[in-house]
C-alpha positions in Angstrom: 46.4 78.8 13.4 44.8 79.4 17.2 41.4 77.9 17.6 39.0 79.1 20.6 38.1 76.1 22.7 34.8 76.4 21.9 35.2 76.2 18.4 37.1 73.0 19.5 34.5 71.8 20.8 31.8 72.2 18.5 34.0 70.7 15.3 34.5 67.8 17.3 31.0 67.3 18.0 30.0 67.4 14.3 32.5 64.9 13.1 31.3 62.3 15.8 27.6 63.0 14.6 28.7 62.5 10.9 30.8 59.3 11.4 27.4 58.2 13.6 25.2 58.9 10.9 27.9 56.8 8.7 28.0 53.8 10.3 23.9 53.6 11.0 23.5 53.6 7.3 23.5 49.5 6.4 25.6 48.6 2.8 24.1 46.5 1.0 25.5 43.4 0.4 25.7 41.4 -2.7 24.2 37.8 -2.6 26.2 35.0 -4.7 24.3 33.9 -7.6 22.5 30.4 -7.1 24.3 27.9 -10.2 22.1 25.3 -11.1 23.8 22.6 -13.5 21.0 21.7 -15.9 23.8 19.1 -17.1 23.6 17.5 -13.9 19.9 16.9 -13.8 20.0 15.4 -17.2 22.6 13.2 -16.0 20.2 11.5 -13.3 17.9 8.3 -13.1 14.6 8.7 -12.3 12.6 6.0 -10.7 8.8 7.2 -10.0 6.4 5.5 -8.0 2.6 6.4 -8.9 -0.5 5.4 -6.7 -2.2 8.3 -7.8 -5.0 9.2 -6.1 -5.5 5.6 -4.8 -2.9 4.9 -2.8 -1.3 8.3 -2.4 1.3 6.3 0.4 3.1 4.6 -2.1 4.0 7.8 -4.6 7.1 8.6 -4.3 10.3 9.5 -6.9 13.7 8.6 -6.3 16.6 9.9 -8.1 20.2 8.5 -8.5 23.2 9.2 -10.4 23.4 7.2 -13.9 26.1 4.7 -13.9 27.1 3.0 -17.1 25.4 -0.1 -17.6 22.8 0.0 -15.2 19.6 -2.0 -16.5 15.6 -1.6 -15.6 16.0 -4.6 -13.5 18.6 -3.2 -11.5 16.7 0.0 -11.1 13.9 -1.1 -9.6 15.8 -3.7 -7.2 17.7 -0.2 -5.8 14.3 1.1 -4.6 13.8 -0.2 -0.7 9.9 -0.5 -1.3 10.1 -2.5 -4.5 9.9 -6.3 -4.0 10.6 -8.5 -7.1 9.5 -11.9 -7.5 12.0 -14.9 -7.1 12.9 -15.4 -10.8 13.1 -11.4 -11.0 10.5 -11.3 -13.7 7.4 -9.3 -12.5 6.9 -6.9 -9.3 5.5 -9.3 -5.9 4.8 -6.1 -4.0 5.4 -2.3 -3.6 5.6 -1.1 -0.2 1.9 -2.6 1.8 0.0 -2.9 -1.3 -1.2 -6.5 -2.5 -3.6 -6.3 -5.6 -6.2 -8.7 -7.1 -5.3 -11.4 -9.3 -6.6 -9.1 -12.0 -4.3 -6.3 -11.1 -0.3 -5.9 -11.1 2.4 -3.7 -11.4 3.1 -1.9 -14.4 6.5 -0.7 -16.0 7.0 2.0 -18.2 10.3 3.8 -19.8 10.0 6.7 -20.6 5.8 6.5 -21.1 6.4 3.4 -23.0 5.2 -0.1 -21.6 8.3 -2.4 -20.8 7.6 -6.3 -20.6 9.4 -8.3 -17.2 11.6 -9.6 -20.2 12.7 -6.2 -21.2 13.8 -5.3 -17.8 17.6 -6.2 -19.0 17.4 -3.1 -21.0 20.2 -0.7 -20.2 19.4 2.4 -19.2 20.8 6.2 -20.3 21.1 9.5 -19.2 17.8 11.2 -18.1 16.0 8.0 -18.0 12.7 7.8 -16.3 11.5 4.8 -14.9 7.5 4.6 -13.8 6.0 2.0 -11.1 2.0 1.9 -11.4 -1.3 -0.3 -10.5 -2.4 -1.8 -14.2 -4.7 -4.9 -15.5 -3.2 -8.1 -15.7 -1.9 -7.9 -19.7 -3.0 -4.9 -20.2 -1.7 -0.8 -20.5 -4.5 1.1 -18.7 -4.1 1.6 -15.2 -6.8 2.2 -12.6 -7.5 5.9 -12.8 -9.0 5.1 -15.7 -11.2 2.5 -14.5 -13.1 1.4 -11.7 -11.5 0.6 -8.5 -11.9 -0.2 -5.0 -9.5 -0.1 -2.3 -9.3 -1.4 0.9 -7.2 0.5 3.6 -6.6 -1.3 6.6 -4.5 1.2 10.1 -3.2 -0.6 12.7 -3.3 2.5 14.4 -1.1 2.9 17.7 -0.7 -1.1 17.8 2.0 -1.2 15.5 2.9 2.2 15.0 0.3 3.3 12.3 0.9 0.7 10.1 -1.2 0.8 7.1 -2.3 -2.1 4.4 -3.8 -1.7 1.5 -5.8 -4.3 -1.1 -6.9 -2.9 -4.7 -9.6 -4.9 -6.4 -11.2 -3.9 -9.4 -14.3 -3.2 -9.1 -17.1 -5.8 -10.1 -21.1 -5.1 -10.4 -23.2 -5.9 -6.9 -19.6 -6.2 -4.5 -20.6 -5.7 -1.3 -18.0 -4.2 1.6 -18.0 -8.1 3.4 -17.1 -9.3 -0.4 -14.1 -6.6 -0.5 -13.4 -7.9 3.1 -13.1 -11.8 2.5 -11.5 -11.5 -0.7 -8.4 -9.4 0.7 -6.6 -12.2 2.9 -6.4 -9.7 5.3 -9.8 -10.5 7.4 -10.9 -13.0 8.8 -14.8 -13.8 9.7 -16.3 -15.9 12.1 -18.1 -19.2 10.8 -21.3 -17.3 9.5 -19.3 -14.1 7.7 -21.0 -11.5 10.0 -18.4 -10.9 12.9 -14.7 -9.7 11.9 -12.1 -11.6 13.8 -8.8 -10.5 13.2 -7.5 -8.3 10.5 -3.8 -9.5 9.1 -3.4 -11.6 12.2 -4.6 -9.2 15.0 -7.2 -10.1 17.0 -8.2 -7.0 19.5 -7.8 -6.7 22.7 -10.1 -6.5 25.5 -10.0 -2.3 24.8 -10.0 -2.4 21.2 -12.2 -2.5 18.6 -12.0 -2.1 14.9 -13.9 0.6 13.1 -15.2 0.4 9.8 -15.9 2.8 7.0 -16.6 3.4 4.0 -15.5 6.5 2.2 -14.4 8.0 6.0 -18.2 7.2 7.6 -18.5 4.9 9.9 -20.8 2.1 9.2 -23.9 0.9 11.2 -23.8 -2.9 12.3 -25.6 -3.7 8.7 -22.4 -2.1 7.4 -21.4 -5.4 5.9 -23.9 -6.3 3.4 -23.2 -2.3 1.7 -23.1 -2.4 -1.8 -20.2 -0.5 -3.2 -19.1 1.8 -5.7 -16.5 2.4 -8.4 -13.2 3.9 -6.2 -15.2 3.4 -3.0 -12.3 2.9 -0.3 -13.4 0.5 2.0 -11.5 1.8 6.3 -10.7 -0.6 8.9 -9.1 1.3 12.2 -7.6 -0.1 15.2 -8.9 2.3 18.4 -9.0 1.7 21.9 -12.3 2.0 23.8 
């Protein structure tokens, strides 16, 4: 069969329009289905550190995989923030925190209180461990009480280091009280002149800041009475 040339021409000019029209056209492509193995979160450990609204630093959860015959004890001991006493039978510290002799760390399995000498306990699939503030020999923790906390930043001296001291709070405390019973100032000879706070003493171009409740206190600042879950600032800035 004889074709004109034109003809030729113009069939070969709809085909490439055609194939363009083709290829500008994006398939869709079919995404993989995400597979999550409930089986494999039921499998893990779960260690959870609550400060709550108190000291929201310190909250944290780690998970791990459960290993057969792993006790409380052990547990805690894998957490890098968790310090355990000597003989291993009660919490020294979690992360910056130190408490008042009336306070201390709590344990709890699964919502259930667990004694120091329960600690041995082994562990099972799905176990959840829980780290909280709590009143010496007693279940109730701080949120459902008063409390005061003191929050000390080191600011850009030691890289934004932060303290923390949780007292419970007693009738008629004042913010020099909260100061003197922390440890973590120290006064001159008549109380009414910080001068160092956990061993700093500032320089020439430094100055510590304090506050109560983020406002910065006047020079009478000291002799402030405070209030349940006041939160008592000390701040390292340059001048």
């Amino acid at each position: 069969m004889n074709f004109k040339p034109g003809l030729i021409l113009i069939m070969i000019a709809i085909t490439a329009l055609l194939g363009t029209a083709c290829a500008a056209q994006p398939q869709p492509m079919e995404e993989p289905p995400i597979q999550v193995d409930e089986q494999d979160e039921k499998d893990d450990l779960t260690l959870k550190i609550d400060g709550s609204t108190l000291i929201p630093d310190v909250t944290n959860s780690l998970r791990f995989d459960y290993m057969e015959g792993l006790t409380v004890r052990q547990a805690l001991e894998s957490s890098q923030s968790i310090q355990l006493t000597n003989e291993g039978k009660g919490i020294l510290s979690v992360g910056d925190v130190s408490l008042d002799s009336t306070l201390e760390w709590g344990v709890k399995l699964n919502k259930q209180d667990l004694k120091p000498q329960e600690w041995s306990k082994k562990l099972r699939k799905g176990d959840v461990i829980l780290v909280y503030v709590k009143t010496v020999n007693s279940e109730a923790d701080l949120t459902e009480q008063g409390a005061l906390i003191l929050t000390v930043n080191n600011g850009w001296a030691n890289g934004g280091e932060r303290l923390y001291y949780v007292k419970r709070f007693e009738d008629n405390i004042t913010v020099r009280d909260l100061l003197r019973m922390s440890g973590i100032v120290k006064f001159n000879l008549n109380n009414k002149q910080i001068i160092t706070v956990n061993g700093h003493q500032p320089g020439l171009h430094e100055k510590w800041i304090l506050k109560v409740n983020n406002k910065e206190l006047m020079e009478n600042g000291l002799e402030m009475r405070l209030n349940p879950h006041d939160n008592v600032q000390l701040e390292l800035v340059r001048m």
